[in-house]
N, C-alpha and C positions, 0 to 999 in steps of 0.2 A: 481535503486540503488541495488547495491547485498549485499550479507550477510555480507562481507566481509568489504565492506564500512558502511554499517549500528553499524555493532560494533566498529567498528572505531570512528564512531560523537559519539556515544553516551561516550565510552573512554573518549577523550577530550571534553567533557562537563558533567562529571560526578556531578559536582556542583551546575547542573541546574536543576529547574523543566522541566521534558519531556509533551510537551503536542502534541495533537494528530487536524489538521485544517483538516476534511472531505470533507468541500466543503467553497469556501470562506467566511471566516468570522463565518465559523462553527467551534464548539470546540469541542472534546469528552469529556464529562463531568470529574470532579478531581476525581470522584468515579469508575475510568475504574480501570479494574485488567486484567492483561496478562494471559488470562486463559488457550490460549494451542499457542502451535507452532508445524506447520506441517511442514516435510518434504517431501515433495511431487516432485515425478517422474512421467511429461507428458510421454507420448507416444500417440503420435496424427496420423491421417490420415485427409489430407485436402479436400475441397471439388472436387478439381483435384485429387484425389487418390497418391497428394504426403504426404512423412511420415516426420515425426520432432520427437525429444524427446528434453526433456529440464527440468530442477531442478530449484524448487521455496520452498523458506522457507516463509509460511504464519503465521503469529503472529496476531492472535485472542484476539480484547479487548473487555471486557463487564462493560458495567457500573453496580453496584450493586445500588438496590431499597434503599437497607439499609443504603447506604452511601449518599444520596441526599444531597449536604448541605456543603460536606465535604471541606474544606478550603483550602487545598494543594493538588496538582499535585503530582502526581509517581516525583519523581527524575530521570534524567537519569541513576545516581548508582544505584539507586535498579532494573530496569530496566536494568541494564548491567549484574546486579548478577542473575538475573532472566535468562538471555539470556544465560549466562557463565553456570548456574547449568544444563541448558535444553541441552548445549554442549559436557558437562561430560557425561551426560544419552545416546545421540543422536550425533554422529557429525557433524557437518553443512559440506554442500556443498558448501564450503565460495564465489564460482562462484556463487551462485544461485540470483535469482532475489527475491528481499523481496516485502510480499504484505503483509499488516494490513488488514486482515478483521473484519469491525467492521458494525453494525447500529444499529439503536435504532426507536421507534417510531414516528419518523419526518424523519427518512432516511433507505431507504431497506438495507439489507442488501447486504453487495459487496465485493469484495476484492481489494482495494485502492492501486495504483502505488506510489510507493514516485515520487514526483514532485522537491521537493528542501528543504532543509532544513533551517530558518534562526532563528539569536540571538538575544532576543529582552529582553530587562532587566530582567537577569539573566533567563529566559525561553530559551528552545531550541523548538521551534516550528517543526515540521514532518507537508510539508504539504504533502495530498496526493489525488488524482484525479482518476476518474473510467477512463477505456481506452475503447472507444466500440469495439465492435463488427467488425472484417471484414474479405475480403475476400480473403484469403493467396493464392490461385491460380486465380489472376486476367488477366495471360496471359493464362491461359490454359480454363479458364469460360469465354472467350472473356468481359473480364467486365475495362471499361477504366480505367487508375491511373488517380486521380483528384490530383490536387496541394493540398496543403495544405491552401489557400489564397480560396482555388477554394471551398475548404470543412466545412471551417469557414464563408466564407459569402456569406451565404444562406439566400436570400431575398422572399417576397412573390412575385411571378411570374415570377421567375428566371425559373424555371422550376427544380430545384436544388432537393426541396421540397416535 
């Protein structure tokens, strides 16, 4: 999802608690606070010696110690005046790809891809998923493209493993 559409959901669901699904069925605590958003500029070189550049705004939650307990989610409005004020300051590269980095002590720390967003009495759910690791010059590393079917099921003695 890019910045662009990210301010968008949250717009039209201004009404709702925003909450934050890490990993299925995981929640970011009601006690998160939007503590920074980067705008960050890749400029990469891959492991074939080809080059990429590319723009990602990263929004950093942190649960606070002090707030354990606390009753209510961020709302998506304040969460949008938050995003809106950091826009004034900085302007967003509204192409850019959005990542939540967040963890806490049950989950390392990552920078989470939005996956999908859904509406579940009056909550607006951000789910979001880590992407691994791979290999952007797979024709020039001789390294085969696996399916997608081929990379999700991975049995014991497949050789896959």
């Amino acid at each position: 999802m890019n910045t662009s559409d990210f301010i968008t959901v949250l717009a039209e669901h201004q009404d709702k608690s925003l909450l934050f699904e890490y990993s299925p069925g995981m929640l970011v605590g009601t006690n998160y606070h939007i503590t920074e958003v980067k705008h960050i500029t890749i400029d990469a070189v891959d492991c074939g010696a080809g080059t990429d550049s590319w723009k990602e705004t990263i929004i950093q939650l942190w649960e606070s110690p002090s707030e354990l307990g606390k009753p209510n989610y961020m709302s998506a409005y304040k969460a949008l005046g938050i995003l809106r004020k950091v826009g004034e300051m900085k302007a967003y590269e509204m192409d850019a790809t959005v990542k939540i980095e967040y963890g806490n002590s049950r989950f390392h720390t990552a920078q989470l891809h939005i996956t999908s967003t859904e509406i579940k009495e009056g909550q607006l759910i951000v789910k979001l998923a880590v992407n691994p690791t791979d290999c952007k010059a797979k024709e020039t590393c001789g390294v085969p493209e696996t399916s997608e079917a081929e990379a999700t099921s991975c049995a014991p003695g497949s050789g896959c493993c």
